[in-house]
C-alpha positions in Angstrom: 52.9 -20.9 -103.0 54.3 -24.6 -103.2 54.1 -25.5 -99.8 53.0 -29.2 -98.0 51.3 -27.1 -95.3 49.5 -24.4 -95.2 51.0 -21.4 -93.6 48.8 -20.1 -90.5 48.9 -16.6 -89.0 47.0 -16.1 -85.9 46.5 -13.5 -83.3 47.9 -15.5 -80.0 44.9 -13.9 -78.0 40.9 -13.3 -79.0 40.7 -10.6 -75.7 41.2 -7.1 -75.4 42.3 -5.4 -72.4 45.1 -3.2 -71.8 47.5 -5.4 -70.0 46.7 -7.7 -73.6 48.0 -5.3 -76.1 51.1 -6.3 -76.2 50.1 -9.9 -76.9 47.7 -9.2 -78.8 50.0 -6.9 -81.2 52.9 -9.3 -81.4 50.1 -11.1 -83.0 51.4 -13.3 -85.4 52.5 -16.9 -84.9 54.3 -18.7 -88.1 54.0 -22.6 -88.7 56.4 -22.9 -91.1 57.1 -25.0 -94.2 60.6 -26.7 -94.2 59.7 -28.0 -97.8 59.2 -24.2 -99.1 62.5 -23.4 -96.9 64.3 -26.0 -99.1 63.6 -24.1 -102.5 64.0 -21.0 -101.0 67.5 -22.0 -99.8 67.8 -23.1 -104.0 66.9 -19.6 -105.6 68.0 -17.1 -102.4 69.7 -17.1 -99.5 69.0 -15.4 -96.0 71.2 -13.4 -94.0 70.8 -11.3 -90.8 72.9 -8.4 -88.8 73.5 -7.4 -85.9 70.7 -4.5 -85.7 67.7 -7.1 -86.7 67.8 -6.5 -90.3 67.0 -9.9 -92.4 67.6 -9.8 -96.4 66.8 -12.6 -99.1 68.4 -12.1 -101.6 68.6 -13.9 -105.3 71.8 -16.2 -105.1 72.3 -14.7 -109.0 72.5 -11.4 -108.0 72.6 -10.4 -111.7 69.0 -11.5 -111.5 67.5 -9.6 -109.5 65.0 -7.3 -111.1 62.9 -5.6 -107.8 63.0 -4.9 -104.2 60.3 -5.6 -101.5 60.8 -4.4 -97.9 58.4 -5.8 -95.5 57.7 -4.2 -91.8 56.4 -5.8 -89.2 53.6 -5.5 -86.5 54.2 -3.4 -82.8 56.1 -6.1 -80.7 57.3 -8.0 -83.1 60.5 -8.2 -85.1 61.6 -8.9 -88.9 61.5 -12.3 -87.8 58.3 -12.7 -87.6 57.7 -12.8 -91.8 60.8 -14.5 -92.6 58.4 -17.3 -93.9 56.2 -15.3 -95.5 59.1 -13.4 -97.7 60.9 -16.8 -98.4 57.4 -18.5 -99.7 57.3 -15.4 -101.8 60.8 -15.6 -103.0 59.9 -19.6 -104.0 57.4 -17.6 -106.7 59.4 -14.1 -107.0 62.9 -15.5 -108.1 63.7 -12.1 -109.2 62.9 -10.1 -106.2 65.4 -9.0 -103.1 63.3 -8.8 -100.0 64.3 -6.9 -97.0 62.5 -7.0 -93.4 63.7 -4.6 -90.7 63.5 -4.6 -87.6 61.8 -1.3 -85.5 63.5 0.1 -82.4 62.6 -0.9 -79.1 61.1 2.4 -77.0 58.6 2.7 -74.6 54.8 2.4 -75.6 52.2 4.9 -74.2 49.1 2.4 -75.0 51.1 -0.5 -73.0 52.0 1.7 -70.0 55.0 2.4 -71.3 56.2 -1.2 -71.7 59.5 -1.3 -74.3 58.9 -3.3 -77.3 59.7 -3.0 -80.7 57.6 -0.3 -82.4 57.8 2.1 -85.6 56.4 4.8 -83.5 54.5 5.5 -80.7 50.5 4.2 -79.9 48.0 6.2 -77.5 45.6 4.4 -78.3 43.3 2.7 -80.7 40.8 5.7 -81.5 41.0 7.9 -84.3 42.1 10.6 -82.4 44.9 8.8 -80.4 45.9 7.8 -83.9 46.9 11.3 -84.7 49.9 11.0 -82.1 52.3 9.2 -83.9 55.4 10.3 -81.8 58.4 8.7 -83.7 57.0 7.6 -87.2 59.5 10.7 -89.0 62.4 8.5 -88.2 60.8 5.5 -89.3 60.1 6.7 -92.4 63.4 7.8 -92.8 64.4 3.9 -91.7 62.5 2.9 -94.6 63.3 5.7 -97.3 67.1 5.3 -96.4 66.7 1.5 -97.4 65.3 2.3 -100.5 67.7 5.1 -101.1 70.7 2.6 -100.8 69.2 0.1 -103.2 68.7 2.4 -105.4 72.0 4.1 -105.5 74.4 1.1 -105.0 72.6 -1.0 -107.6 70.9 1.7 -110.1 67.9 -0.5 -109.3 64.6 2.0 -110.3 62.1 3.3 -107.4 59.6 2.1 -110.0 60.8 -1.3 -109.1 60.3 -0.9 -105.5 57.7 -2.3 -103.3 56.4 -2.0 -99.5 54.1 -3.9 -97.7 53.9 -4.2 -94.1 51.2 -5.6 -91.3 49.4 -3.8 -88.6 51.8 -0.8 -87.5 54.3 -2.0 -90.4 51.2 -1.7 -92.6 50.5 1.7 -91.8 54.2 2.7 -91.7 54.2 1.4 -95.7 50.9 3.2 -96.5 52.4 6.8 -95.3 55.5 6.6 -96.5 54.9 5.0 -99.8 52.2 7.6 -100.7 54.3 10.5 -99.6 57.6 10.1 -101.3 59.0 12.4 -103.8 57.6 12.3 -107.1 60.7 10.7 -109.0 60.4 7.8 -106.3 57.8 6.4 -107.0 57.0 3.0 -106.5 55.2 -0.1 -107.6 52.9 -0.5 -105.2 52.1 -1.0 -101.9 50.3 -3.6 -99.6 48.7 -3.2 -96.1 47.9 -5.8 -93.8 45.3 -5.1 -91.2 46.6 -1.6 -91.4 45.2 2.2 -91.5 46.5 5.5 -92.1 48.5 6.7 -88.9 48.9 10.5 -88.5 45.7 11.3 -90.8 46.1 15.2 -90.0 50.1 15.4 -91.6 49.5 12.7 -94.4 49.3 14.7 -97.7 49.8 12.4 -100.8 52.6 13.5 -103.1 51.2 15.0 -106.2 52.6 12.8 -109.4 51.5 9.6 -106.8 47.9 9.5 -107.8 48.7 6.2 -109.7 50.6 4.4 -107.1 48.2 0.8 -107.0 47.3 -0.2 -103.1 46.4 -3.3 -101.9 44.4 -3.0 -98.6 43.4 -6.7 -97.3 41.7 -6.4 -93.8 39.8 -8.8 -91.3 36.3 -7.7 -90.5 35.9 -9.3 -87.3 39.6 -7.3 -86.3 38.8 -6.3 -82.8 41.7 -4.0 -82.4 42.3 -2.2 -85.8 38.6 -2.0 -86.5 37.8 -2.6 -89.9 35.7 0.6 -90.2 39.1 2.3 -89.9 40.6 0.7 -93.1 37.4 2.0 -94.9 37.6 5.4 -93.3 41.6 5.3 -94.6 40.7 4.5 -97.8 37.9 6.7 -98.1 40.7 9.9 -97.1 43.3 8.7 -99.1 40.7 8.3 -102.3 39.6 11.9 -101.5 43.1 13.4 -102.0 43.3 11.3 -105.3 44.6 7.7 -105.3 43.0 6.4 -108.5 43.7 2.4 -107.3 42.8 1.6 -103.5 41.9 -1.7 -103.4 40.4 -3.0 -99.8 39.7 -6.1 -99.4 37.6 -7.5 -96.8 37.5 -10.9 -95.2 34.8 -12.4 -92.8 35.3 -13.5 -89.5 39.1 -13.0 -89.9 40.8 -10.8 -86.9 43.7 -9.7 -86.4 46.0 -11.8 -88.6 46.8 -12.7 -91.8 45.8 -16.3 -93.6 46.8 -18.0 -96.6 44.1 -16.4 -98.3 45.1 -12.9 -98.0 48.7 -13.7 -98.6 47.5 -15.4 -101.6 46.0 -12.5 -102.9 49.1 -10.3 -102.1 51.0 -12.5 -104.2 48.6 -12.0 -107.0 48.8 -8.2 -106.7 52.9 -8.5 -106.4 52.9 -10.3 -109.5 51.0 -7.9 -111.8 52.4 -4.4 -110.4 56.1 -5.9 -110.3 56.6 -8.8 -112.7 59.9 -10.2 -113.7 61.8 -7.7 -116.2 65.0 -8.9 -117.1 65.4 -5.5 -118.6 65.4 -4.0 -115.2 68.0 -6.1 -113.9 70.7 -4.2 -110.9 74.3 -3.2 -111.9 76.0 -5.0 -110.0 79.6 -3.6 -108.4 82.9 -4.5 -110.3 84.2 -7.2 -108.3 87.8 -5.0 -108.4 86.3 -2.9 -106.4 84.7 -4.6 -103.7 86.0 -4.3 -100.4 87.0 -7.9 -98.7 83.6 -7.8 -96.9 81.7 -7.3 -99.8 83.3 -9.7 -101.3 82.5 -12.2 -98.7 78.8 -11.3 -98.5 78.7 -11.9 -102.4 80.4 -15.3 -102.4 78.4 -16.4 -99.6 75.1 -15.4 -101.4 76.1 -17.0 -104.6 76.8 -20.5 -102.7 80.5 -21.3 -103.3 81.9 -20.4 -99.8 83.4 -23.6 -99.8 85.5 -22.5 -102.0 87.2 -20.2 -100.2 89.0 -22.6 -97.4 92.5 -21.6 -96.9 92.3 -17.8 -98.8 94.2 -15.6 -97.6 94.9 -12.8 -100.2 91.8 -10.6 -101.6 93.0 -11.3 -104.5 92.2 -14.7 -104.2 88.3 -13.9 -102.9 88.2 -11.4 -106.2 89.4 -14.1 -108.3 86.8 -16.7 -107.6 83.9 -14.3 -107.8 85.3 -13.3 -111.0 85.0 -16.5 -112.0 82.2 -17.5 -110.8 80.3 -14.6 -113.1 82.4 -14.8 -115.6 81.2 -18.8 -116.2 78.0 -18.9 -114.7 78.6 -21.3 -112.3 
C-alpha cells in the first residue's frame, strides 16, 4: 500500500473484564494516511447514507470489475475500515467496496448495553457461541447487498468478495460458505474471527473450493486463537479444500499492517483485475434524477451541473461524459 505512514490497528484496552467488553470489542483505532486518501479521492470516491452504509466506488464506473463488502467488529461501525478499504482501493482500482454498518440492539455479554452488533454475544466460550440470536437477518443484510450488485449491474457472484474483523469476520465466514451454489464467491477473509453458530453452519455443497484467508493474533485474549484453529479444523472436516490460517505472534486483538498486507496479497490472486468482467452499467435514459446525481457525482464533474434544472440536462452531461471519456 503507498502510504507515508504506516497504518496501526490496536485494541484501545489490553484487560479483560466484563464492564471492558465493549472497549475492548470496539477495538480498533485508525491513524490514517491523508497521502493514500489523496489517491484514493483520484481513482474512487466515498459516499455515505443515512443508515451507516459507506461505498467506494471506481469514479469510471465502467471499470469496475469486482465487489468487496467489509463488516465490522461488535461496537463499531463501517467507519471504522474506511481507511483500510480506501488503501485497498489505491491497489484495487477495479474493485467497488461496500462497509455496512450493523444495528444497534442490546448485548447479552455487555449487560445488555446497546451497541452496534451483527447479532447477539453470551459470551466468549464455545458454547455461548452457539447463541447467535440475530445473525439470520444479518446474513440476509449481507446476501441482500450482494443480491443487488448482482442484479443491477449483471456483475458475477464469482466476482464477489467478503471479509470482515472479529464479529464481521465471523458474519463473512457463515455466510460466505453457506450461500447457494450458483453464488459462489471469490473468496473470503477473516480477521481475528471464528465460526459463530457451529451447530447450524453446514457448508453448501458445490462450495468446497471457496479459498479462505484466516489471519489471527495468537496472543488474542478475547477470541482465543485456539478457536480459529478449532473453526478451521470443523470447517476442513465438512470439506473446504483451501483454509488458510494464519497466525501472528504476540499480536491481540487487532489487525497490523502485516496482516492487511497479506489480505491484500490474497485479494489480488482470488480476484484480479478482469476487464472482461466489467458491470453493465444502466442506460443513462433511464436513470431516475437521483441516480443520475449519484453517477455524476462519482464520476467528478458535479461542477458541472450548476444552474440544471431539466433532467434532461443531468442526462445529457453524463451522456457525454461516457460517450468522450472525459
Amino acid at each position: 500500500m503507498r502510504c507515508s505512514t504506516n497504518i496501526l490497528y490496536r485494541a484501545k484496552h489490553s484487560f479483560i473484564s466484563l464492564t471492558s467488553y465493549y472497549c475492548l470489542f470496539k477495538s480498533l483505532t485508525v491513524c490514517s494516511c491523508s497521502s493514500s486518501a489523496r489517491v484514493c479521492a483520484m481513482t474512487h470516491i466515498t459516499t455515505r447514507d443515512s443508515k451507516g452504509l459507506i461505498t467506494i466506488s471506481p469514479r469510471d464506473e465502467s471499470k469496475q470489475s469486482a465487489l468487496i463488502i467489509i463488516s465490522h467488529g461488535l461496537g463499531d461501525t463501517a467507519e471504522g475500515f474506511v481507511d483500510v478499504a480506501e488503501n485497498f482501493a489505491n491497489e484495487l482500482p477495479h474493485v467497488k467496496f461496500i462497509l455496512p454498518t450493523a444495528p444497534t440492539q442490546p448485548v447479552s455479554m455487555n449487560m445488555g448495553m446497546p451497541m452496534p452488533s451483527w447479532y447477539d454475544i453470551v459470551g466468549l466460550d464455545e458454547r455461548s457461541n452457539e447463541n447467535c440470536k440475530g445473525i439470520d437477518e444479518s446474513i440476509s443484510t449481507i446476501t441482500s447487498l450482494l443480491k443487488t450488485e448482482h442484479e443491477s449491474t449483471s456483475l458475477a457472484y464469482s466476482r464477489m468478495f467478503l471479509m470482515g474483523f472479529s464479529q464481521g469476520g465471523a458474519l463473512s465466514l457463515f455466510t460466505g460458505l453457506t450461500l447457494p451454489e450458483k453464488q459462489k464467491l471469490s473468496g473470503i477473509c477473516a480477521l481475528s474471527a471464528y465460526l459463530p453458530s457451529r451447530s447450524t453452519f453446514q457448508l453448501t455443497q458445490g462450495l468446497e473450493s471457496t479459498p479462505v484467508l484466516h489471519c489471527h493474533g495468537e496472543a488474542d485474549p478475547l477470541v482465543n486463537f485456539s478457536m480459529a484453529q478449532k473453526s478451521r479444523d470443523y470447517i476442513k472436516s465438512q470439506g473446504i479444500h483451501r483454509y488458510d490460517l494464519v497466525s501472528y505472534p504476540g499480536v491481540q486483538h487487532t489487525v497490523t499492517q502485516k496482516e492487511l498486507s497479506r489480505v491484500l496479497q490474497f485479494i489480488k490472486e482470488v480476484l484480479p483485475k478482469d476487464d472482461t468482467q466489467c458491470i453493465k452499467m444502466k442506460p443513462v435514459e433511464e436513470m431516475k434524477i437521483k441516480e443520475l446525481k449519484a453517477a455524476i457525482r462519482r464520476a467528478g464533474i458535479g461542477s458541472k451541473t450548476l444552474g440544471f434544472m431539466e433532467k434532461s440536462e443531468f442526462v445529457n452531461l453524463l451522456k457525454e461524459h461516457r460517450e468522450n471519456g472525459k
